[in-house]
C-alpha positions, 0 to 999 in steps of 0.5 A: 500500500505504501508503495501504490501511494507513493507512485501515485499522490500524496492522500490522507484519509478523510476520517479518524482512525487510531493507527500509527500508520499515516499510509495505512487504508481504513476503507474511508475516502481518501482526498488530495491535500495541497503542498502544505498537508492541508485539507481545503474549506471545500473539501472539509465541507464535502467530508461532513457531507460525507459522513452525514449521508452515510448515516441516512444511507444506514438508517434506510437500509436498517429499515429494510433490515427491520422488516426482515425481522417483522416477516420472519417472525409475525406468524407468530402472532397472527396465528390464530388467524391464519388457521381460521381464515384457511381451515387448517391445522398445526401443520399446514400452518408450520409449511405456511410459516416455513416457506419464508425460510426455504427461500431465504435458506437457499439464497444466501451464498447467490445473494453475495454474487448478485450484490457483487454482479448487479451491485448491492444497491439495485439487489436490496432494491430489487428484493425489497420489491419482491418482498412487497410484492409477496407481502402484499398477496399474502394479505389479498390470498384468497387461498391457502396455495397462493398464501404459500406463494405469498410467504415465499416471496416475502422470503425470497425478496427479504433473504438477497437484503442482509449480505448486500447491507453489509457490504455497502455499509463497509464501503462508508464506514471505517473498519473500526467503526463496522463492528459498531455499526453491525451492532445497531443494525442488528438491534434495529432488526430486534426492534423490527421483532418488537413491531412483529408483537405488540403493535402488530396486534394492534394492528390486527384488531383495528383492520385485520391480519389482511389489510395489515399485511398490505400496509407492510407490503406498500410501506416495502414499496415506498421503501424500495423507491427510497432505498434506489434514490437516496442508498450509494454503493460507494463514496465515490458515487456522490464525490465531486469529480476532483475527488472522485479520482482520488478516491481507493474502494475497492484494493487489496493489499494483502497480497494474496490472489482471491479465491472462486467462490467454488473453492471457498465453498469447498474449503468450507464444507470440507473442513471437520471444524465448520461442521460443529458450529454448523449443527449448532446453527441448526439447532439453535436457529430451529428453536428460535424461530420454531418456537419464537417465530411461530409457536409460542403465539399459540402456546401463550394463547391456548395454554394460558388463556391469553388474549392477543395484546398480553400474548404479543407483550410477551412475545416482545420479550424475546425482542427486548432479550435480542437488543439486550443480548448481543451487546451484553453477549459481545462485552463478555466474549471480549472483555470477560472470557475472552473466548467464543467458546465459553459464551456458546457454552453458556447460551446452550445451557441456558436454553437446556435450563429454559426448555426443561422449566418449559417441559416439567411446568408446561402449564404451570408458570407464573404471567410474570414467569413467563415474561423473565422466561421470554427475555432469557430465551431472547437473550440466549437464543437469538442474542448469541448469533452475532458470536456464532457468526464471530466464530464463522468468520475467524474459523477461516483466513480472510480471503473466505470469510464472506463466504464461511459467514454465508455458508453458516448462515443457511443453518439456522433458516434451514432449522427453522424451516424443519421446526415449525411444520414438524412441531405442527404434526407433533400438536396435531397428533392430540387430535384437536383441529386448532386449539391443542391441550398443555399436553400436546405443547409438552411432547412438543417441547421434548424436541425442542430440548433435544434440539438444545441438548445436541446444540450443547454438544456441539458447542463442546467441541467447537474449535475456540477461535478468539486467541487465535484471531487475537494473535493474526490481528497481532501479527498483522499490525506488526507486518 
């Protein structure tokens, strides 16, 4: 890198970084100094510009990725409704909430070469069209097929939204900074879980499941029209054309040839290490969202009595848990143990602890048991996915990271898409059309607790990947 700069002009970043390295790129906007090492009146003033446009660009793409969170767990609330409106029971139900995970499973490696091929702003455009769209016939279905098509559209168009947002986000913002950044996208996706409960039942008894799924569907399409006039790949698609030229984006300074995505992919599914992680990804995100997403709504209802509003207070709680959760859950990877391991090994016994509480005392919990039971399930079953994915990107060098991350992300979706219609067949085995006793949800839960238990299993033998991306951080540093 010095050695490119030096050929070239003399440039200093824009933005403020911690390192000692005057020539050292931190994915910020490089400009042209004057003789003098002084940044001109325009260009201080085209910096700020800069650095205020790239939170507007991050809070539309966050929007998007909050509703990501509302379709993939509002089933959950509206459940009652759907078997009503189609005459169906538990698992029929399970497939319908399912077929958003299918998709979205299937498309995580292509919606990194779409980003990469189309660019990732016309990719979220596009797939927030489609999710629209599927949100949309979803709410005017008049039968059960064609809400299954609805459902999976909205699975399709919201699963090609995560990787893209990533990537324009490392574009516009520094490299110490993306953590941060990753973190308050990740907590307004727990609050786009929270709009799923509370406010969507709101919702629901004021116009009906229908017309509040056609509101969601045109709010995607204004969002869609936003994101394609006010979201930039890149700096340089708004910097003055003095500027533009100066600007470095896309450069790699290690050194190494990339990899095909075939041989990354290879790489991946062939080393005995992924595979642990992978299983716990399954298990973990099948109890999440089989539970979270879909079941729990019912549970609450038919077992305890409850009606709509103090069934979705509760189920806020896991979304409460999930904002909670993946900082407090990060703090302690880093500062505390200083280790993924321990904090892995910690979640899974903790969801061990809940599901035997939920196994023994179905029908036997307190209202305000059950709101400390939710938060703990938020924290520990969705607040520690941010240290799964940590340990998916350290487990390989660099040059597949991206690709490592995709690939573990197909396993929770995949879990979950088992879960919801094969916990729908365990219910249905009580007899009952549509309302299940407490026995029916203790049987289910049994596999719930199964699905923990080999998580914890898993998690023992997990490779610990903290010393050794603390000493490649090291050695980099010191190059």
């Amino acid at each position: 890198m010095r050695e490119f700069l030096l050929k070239t002009e003399y440039v200093r970043p824009v933005c403020i970084t911690k390192s000692r390295r005057p020539f050292e790129y931190r994915g910020c906007v490089l400009l042209r100094q004057n003789n003098k090492g002084i940044m001109h009146t325009s260009e201080k003033k085209e910096h700020r510009s800069l650095l205020s446009y790239r939170w507007l660009i991050f809070s539309t793409l966050a929007i998007g990725y909050a509703l990501v969170y509302f379709h993939r767990v509002a089933p959950a609330m509206v459940a009652p409704e759907l078997t009503k409106s189609f005459a169906i029971k538990g698992a029929a139900l399970g497939a319908l909430a399912s077929a958003y995970f299918y998709p979205y499973a299937l498309m995580q490696l292509p919606s990194g070469l779409l980003s990469d091929s189309l660019g990732p702003k016309k990719t979220v455009t596009i797939f927030t069209l489609i999710a629209a769209l599927g949100a949309i016939l979803f709410g005017l279905s008049p039968t059960f097929s064609a809400a299954i098509l609805g459902r999976t559209m909205i699975g399709l168009g919201t699963a090609a939204l995560f990787i893209p947002t990533l990537k324009i986000l490392a574009n516009w913002f520094e490299k110490e900074r993306f953590a941060m950044v990753t973190g308050f996208l990740m907590a307004i996706g727990g609050i786009g879980w929270l709009s799923a409960a509370t406010p969507l039942v709101f919702l629901t008894l004021w116009v009906g499941w229908r017309t509040s799924f056609i509101i969601m569907g045109c709010f995607s399409l204004v969002l869609a029209v936003l994101t394609y006039l006010i979201v930039k790949d890149r700096p340089s698609r708004i910097l003055s054309p003095k500027n533009s030229q100066s600007e470095v984006s896309s450069l790699s300074f290690s050194g190494r040839k990339r990899l095909s995505l075939s041989m990354g992919v290879k790489i991946v599914l062939s080393d005995k290490k992924f595979w642990p992680l992978a299983i716990w990804f399954f298990c973990t995100g099948g109890i999440l969202f089989g539970f979270g997403g879909l079941w729990a709504g019912p549970y609450l209802a038919q077992v305890y009595n409850l009606n709509i509003t103090q069934t979705g207070n509760i189920l806020m709680m896991i979304a409460v848990g999930m904002i909670v959760g993946s900082p407090l859950l990060g703090y302690l990877s880093e500062k505390v143990f200083r280790g993924r391991k321990p904090v892995l090994l910690m979640s899974s016994s903790v969801i061990i602890g809940i599901w035997v509480l939920l196994v023994f005392c179905t029908d036997g919990l307190s209202i305000p048991g059950l709101y400390v039971l939710f938060i703990l399930f938020g924290i520990f079953a969705s607040g520690i996915k941010a240290i799964g994915f940590t340990v998916a990107k350290e487990l390989f060098p660099v040059q597949i990271a991206g690709t490592s991350t995709g690939i573990a992300n197909i396993f929770p979706f995949a879990g979950a898409a088992l879960f919801q219609p094969l916990i729908g067949l365990v219910l249905d085995h009580s007899g009952r059309l549509t309302t299940y006793p407490a026995q029916a949800y203790r049987l289910a839960f049994m596999g719930f607790l199964a699905a923990a238990i080999l998580a914890l299993i898993s998690a023992l033998f997990l490779r610990e990947t903290f010393s050794y991306h603390f000493q490649s951080q090291t050695n980099q540093e010191g190059a």
